[in-house]
C-alpha positions in Angstrom: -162.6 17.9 -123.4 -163.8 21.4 -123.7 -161.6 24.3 -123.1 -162.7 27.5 -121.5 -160.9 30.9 -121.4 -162.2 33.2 -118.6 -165.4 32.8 -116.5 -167.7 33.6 -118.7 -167.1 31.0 -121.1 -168.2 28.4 -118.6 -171.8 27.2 -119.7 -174.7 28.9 -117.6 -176.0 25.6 -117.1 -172.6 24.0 -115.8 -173.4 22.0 -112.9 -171.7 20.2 -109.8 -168.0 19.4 -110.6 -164.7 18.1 -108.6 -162.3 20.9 -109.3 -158.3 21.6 -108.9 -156.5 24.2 -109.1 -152.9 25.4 -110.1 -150.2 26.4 -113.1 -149.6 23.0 -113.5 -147.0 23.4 -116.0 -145.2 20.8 -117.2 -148.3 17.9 -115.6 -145.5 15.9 -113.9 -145.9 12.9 -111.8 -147.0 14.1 -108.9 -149.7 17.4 -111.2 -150.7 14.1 -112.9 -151.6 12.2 -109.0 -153.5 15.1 -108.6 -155.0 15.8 -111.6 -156.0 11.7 -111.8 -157.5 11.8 -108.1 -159.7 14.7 -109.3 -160.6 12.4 -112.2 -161.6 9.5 -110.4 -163.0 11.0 -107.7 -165.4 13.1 -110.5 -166.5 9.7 -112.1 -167.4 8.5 -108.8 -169.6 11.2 -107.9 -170.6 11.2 -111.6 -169.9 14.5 -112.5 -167.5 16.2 -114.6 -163.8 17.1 -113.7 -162.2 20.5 -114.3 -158.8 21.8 -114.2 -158.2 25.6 -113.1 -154.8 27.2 -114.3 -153.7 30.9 -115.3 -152.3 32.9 -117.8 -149.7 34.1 -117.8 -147.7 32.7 -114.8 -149.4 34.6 -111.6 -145.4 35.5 -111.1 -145.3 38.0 -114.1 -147.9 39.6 -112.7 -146.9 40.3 -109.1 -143.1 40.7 -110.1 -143.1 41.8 -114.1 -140.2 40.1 -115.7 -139.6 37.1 -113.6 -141.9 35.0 -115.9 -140.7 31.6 -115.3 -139.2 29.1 -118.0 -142.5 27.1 -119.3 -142.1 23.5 -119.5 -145.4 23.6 -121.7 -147.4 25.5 -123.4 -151.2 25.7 -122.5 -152.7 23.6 -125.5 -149.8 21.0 -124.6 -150.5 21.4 -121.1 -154.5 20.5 -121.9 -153.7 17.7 -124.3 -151.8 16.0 -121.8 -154.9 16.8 -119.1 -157.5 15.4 -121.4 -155.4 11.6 -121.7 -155.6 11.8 -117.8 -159.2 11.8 -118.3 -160.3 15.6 -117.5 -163.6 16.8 -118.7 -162.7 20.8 -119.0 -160.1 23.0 -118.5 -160.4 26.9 -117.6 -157.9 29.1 -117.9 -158.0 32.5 -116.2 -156.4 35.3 -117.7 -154.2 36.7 -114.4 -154.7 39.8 -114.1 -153.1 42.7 -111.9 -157.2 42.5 -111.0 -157.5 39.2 -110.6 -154.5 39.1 -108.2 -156.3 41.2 -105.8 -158.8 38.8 -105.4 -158.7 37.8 -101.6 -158.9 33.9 -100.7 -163.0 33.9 -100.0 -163.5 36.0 -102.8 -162.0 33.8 -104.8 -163.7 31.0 -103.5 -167.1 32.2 -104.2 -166.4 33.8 -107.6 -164.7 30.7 -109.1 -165.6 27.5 -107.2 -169.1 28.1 -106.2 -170.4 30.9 -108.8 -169.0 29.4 -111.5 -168.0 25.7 -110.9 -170.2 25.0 -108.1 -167.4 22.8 -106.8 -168.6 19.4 -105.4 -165.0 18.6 -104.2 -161.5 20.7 -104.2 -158.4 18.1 -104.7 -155.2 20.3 -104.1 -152.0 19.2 -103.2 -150.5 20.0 -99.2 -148.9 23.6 -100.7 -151.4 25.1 -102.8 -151.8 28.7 -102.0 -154.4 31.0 -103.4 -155.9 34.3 -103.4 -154.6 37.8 -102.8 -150.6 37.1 -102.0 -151.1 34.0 -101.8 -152.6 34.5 -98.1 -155.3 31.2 -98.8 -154.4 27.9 -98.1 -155.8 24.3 -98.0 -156.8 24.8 -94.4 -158.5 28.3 -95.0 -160.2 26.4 -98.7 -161.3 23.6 -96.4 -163.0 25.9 -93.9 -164.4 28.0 -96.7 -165.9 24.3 -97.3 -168.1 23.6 -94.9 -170.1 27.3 -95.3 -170.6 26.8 -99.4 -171.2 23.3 -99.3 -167.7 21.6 -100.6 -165.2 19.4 -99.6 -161.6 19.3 -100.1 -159.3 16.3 -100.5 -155.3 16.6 -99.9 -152.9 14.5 -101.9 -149.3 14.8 -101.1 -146.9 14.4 -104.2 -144.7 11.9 -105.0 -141.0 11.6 -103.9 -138.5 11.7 -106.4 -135.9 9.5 -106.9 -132.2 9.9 -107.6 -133.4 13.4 -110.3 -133.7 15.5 -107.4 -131.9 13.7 -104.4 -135.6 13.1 -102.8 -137.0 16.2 -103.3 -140.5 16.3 -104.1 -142.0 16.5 -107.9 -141.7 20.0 -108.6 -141.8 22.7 -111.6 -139.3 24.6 -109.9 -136.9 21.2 -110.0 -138.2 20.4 -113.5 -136.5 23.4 -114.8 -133.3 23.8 -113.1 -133.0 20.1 -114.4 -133.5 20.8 -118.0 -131.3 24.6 -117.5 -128.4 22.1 -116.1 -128.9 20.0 -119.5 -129.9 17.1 -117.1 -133.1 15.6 -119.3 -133.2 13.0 -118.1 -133.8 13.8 -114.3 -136.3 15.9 -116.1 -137.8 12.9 -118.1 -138.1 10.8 -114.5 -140.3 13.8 -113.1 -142.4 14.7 -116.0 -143.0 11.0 -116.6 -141.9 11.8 -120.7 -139.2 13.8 -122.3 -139.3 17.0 -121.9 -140.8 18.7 -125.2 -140.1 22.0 -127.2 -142.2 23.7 -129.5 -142.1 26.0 -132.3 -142.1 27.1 -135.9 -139.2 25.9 -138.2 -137.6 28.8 -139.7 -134.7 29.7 -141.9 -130.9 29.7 -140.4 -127.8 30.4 -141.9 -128.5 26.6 -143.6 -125.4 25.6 -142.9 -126.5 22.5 -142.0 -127.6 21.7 -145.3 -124.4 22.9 -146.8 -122.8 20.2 -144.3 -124.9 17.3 -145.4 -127.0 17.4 -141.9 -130.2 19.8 -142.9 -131.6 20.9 -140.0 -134.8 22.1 -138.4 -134.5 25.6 -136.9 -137.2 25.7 -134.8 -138.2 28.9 -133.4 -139.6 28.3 -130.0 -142.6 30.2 -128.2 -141.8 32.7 -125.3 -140.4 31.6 -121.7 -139.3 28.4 -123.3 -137.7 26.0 -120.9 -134.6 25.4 -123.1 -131.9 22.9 -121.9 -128.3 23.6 -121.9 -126.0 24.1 -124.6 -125.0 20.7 -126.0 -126.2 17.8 -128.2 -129.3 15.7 -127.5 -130.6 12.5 -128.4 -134.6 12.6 -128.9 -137.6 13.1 -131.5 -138.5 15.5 -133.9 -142.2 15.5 -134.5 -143.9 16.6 -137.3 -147.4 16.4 -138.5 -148.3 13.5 -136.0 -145.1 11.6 -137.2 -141.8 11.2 -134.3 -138.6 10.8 -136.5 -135.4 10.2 -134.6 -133.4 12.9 -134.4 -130.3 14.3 -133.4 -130.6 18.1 -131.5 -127.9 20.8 -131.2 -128.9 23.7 -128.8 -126.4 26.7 -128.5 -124.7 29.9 -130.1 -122.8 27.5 -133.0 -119.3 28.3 -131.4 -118.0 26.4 -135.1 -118.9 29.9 -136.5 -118.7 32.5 -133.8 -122.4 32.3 -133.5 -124.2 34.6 -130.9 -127.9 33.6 -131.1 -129.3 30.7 -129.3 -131.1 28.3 -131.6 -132.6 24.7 -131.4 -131.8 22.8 -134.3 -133.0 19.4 -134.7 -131.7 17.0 -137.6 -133.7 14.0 -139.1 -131.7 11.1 -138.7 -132.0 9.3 -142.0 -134.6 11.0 -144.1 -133.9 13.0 -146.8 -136.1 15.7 -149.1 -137.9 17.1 -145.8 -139.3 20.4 -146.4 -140.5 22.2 -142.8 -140.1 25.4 -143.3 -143.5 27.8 -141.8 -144.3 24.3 -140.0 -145.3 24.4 -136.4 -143.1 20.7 -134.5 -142.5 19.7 -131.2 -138.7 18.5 -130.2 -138.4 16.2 -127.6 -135.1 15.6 -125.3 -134.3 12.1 -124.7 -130.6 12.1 -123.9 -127.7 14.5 -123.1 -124.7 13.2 -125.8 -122.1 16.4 -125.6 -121.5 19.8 -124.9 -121.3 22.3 -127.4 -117.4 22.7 -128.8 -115.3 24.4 -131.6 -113.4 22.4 -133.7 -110.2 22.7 -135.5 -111.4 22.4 -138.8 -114.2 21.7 -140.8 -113.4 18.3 -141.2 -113.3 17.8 -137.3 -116.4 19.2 -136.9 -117.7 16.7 -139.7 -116.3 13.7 -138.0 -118.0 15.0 -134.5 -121.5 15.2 -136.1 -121.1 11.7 -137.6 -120.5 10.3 -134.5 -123.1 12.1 -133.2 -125.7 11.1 -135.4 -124.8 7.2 -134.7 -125.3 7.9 -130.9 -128.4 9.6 -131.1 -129.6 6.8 -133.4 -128.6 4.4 -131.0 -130.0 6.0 -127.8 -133.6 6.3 -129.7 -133.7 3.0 -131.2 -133.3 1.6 -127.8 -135.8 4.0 -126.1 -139.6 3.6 -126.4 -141.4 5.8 -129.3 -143.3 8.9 -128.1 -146.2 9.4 -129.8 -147.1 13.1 -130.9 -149.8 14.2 -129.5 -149.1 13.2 -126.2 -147.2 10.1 -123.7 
């Protein structure tokens, strides 16, 4: 899949594509029904898909500092795009610029300059173009002047995760704020997934008998609540079981947030400076203070057996993508 990073890095010689167009962050169910229509519909016409996204979040840009919580990173965002079958992905840099952009302008300087759209798939909402004043009606009239056509696909209803509301980022993330990965797991279509560096803590962990790997995550993180989690620590291509404490440490009057994932079962694991993805199967507890050392002890023993419970009866997620 070939990845692109502003306009001009599209190939002069790029011909007729099928094209859509949003944040997509996260690709849940109902970004992948889009994303898979544009796909199909591309190898029917035999020409390439492409995926059209922004950075940062067009919010930061029109309202600095109400960057949303990301439920993936870009390169996550295109790994999961190219196993849905997508031939290229551009990303536009979002720009105050860029923002002023009115809905035909943008039309002509991205879909028909540059990608010499074929066919738009959007879903029913998609807005565009100078506060967001373009719509699917306005793109589908802009259609029939620069030779394109535009295909609506409406997203998928969501079962008991959001009471029937519609797949959504927006519900994605008030899931995982609420600790509620699961409902996040039934929209995204995996576990929700969190990425960083591992770094050095207080190593208390260690001292304790339960090393852990402090993983310092990337900006606007989508982190879940405070509490313990079942899921996978992945690490150079490997998913080890693992058990996941997110929170302040309340044991010892901690004040920084941290997600700390623990190995279940393997010993000698040196991470340190290593970039690994944490995944969030299952909420076990919320985060408490205990009496004494000892309590605290007995609390992470019987978390670890739940957490290696709740993995070895859930299907394996593979690294680089589900």
């Amino acid at each position: 899949m070939q990845r692109w990073r502003g306009l001009e890095d599209i190939p002069q010689d790029w011909g007729r594509s099928v094209v859509t167009i949003g944040s997509y962050d996260g690709v849940h169910r109902g970004h992948q029904l889009i994303i898979g229509r544009a796909v199909a519909r591309a190898r029917e016409l035999g020409i390439p898909s492409v995926v059209v996204t922004f950075d940062p979040h067009p919010s930061e840009v029109v309202r600095p500092g109400s960057h949303p919580p990301l439920l993936a990173a870009h390169h996550r965002r295109a790994e999961l795009m190219a196993e849905l079958g997508v031939d290229a992905v551009l990303i536009l840099p979002f720009t105050a610029e860029f923002s002023k952009l009115s809905p035909a302008d943008f039309v002509v300087k991205v879909l028909v300059d540059k990608l010499h759209a074929r066919l738009v798939v959007e879903g029913p909402n998609f807005r565009f173009g100078h506060k967001a004043a373009g719509n699917v009606a306005f793109l589908t009239e802009l259609g029939s002047t620069y030779d394109y056509e535009v295909e609506v696909i409406d997203l998928f209803v969501s079962g008991t995760a959001g009471g029937g509301e519609p797949f959504s980022s927006t519900l994605t993330r008030r899931l995982v704020a609420e600790g509620d990965v699961e409902g996040a797991a039934e929209i995204l279509g995996r576990p929700h997934r969190v990425e960083g560096v591992v770094v050095r803590g207080a190593q208390r962990g260690r001292e304790l008998g339960f090393p852990t790997a402090n993983v310092e995550t990337l900006p606007h993180t989508a982190i879940p609540a405070d509490g313990v989690y079942a899921g996978w620590l992945h690490v150079a291509g490997e998913a080890m079981p693992a058990a996941i404490s997110v929170g302040t440490n309340p044991q010892f009057d901690g004040t920084e947030r941290t997600v700390e994932a623990y190995a279940i079962d393997r010993v000698g694991l040196d991470l340190y400076g290593l970039h690994v993805a944490v995944d969030f199967l299952a909420y076990v507890r919320g985060q408490l203070k205990f009496e004494s050392i000892e309590g605290l002890l007995e609390a992470i023993g019987d978390d670890v057996k739940r957490c290696r419970e709740l993995v070895a009866a859930a299907t394996p997620v593979s690294s680089s993508g589900d």
